[in-house]
N, C-alpha and C positions, 0 to 999 in steps of 0.2 A: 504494500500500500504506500501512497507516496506518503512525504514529510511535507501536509498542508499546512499553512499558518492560519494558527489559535484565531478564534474570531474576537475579534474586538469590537467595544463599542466607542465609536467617534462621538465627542464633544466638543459642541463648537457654540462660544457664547459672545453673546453682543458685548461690544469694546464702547459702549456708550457711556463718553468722559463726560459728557453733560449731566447725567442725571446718577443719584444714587442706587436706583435700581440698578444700573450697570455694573458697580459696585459690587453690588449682592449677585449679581450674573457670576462675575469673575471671583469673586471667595468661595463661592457656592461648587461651582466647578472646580477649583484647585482642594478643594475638601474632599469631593469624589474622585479624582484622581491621586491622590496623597492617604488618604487616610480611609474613604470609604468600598471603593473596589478599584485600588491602584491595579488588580491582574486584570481586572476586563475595561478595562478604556483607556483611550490616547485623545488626546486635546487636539484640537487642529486652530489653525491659528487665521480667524475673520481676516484683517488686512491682508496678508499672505494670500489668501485663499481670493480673495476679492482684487489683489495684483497680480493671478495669472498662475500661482504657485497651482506646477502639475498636481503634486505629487500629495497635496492636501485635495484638490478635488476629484484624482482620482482615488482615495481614499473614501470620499464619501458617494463617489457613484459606485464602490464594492461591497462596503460594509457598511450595517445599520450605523445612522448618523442622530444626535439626537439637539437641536437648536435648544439652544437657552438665550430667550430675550429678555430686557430690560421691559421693553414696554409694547404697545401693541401696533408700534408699525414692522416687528420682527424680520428686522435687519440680516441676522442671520440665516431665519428658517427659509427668505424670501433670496439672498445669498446662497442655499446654499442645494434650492429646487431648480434654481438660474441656471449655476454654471454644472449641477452635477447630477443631483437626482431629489427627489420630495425626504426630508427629513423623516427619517424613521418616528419619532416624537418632537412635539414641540412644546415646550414648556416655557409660559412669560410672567415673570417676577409681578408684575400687576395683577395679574389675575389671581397669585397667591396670596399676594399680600393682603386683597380684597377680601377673599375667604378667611385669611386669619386676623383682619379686623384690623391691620398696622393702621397704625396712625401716620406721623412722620418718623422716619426711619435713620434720622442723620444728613451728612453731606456727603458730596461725591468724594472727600479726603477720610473726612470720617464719620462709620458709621454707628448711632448710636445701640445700644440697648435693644430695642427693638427692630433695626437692621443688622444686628446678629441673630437675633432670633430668627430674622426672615428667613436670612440667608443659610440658617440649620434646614428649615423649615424645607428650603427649595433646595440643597443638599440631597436630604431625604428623597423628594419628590424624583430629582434625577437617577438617585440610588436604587429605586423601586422602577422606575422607565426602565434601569440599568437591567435589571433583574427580569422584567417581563420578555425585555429583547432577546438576551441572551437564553430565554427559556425553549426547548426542544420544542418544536412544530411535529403535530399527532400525522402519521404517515398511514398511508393506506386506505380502501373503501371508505372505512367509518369517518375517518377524518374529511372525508370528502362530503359527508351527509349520505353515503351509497350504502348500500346492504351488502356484506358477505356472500356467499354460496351458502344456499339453506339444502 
């Protein structure tokens, strides 16, 4: 059998220096890569990827890719359906923030109290996307909604 390469999952998060959501994009992400499933995902890098870099979007036209945006004109997920293929998951820091009731969360330098909490918060969120991706797809008839041989 050949020696395939491990599937990973691509994360790629909005580089949005204007607002603090962008913020919690980029901690949120370096927390899943570092500390939460540093063995299943590699970062891909929005600028790079949006100046032509191959080998980040051919990374996301192979393997599950999953957008972390700041807000909801999703820079990245809209980045990254462009140049390569529809983002496996797309997950935007507003819309968590909303469900978990933040208030103000800090500044784009620093984030308060409660844009740490977010940023746990949308951690998680990508930790669990992380985990559905990489989950085995059910093979055969049944998986297909078909009947066996009775």
């Amino acid at each position: 059998m050949p020696d395939l390469p491990r599937k990973k999952i691509g994360l790629i998060a909005c580089s949005g220096e204007e607002m603090p959501e962008g913020t919690v994009t980029r901690r949120a992400v370096r927390k899943v890569l570092e500390t939460l499933r540093p063995d299943e995902t590699v970062t891909l890098c929005l600028p790079l990827f949006l100046a032509g870099g191959e080998g980040e979007r051919a990374f996301a036209r192979h393997y599950p890719t999953i957008a972390v945006d700041g807000c909801d004109k999703r820079c990245a997920a809209r980045a990254t359906e462009k140049y390569s293929a529809k983002p496996a998951a797309s997950i935007v820091v507003t819309e968590i923030a909303n469900e978990c009731g933040c208030g103000s969360i800090g500044t784009v330098r620093r984030l308060d109290a409660a844009g740490l909490r977010l940023a746990e918060a949308v951690a998680q969120r990508i930790a669990e996307e992380t985990d559905r991706q990489l989950k085995p797809k059910p093979k055969g008839p049944a998986a297909r909604g078909g009947r066996g041989r009775s």
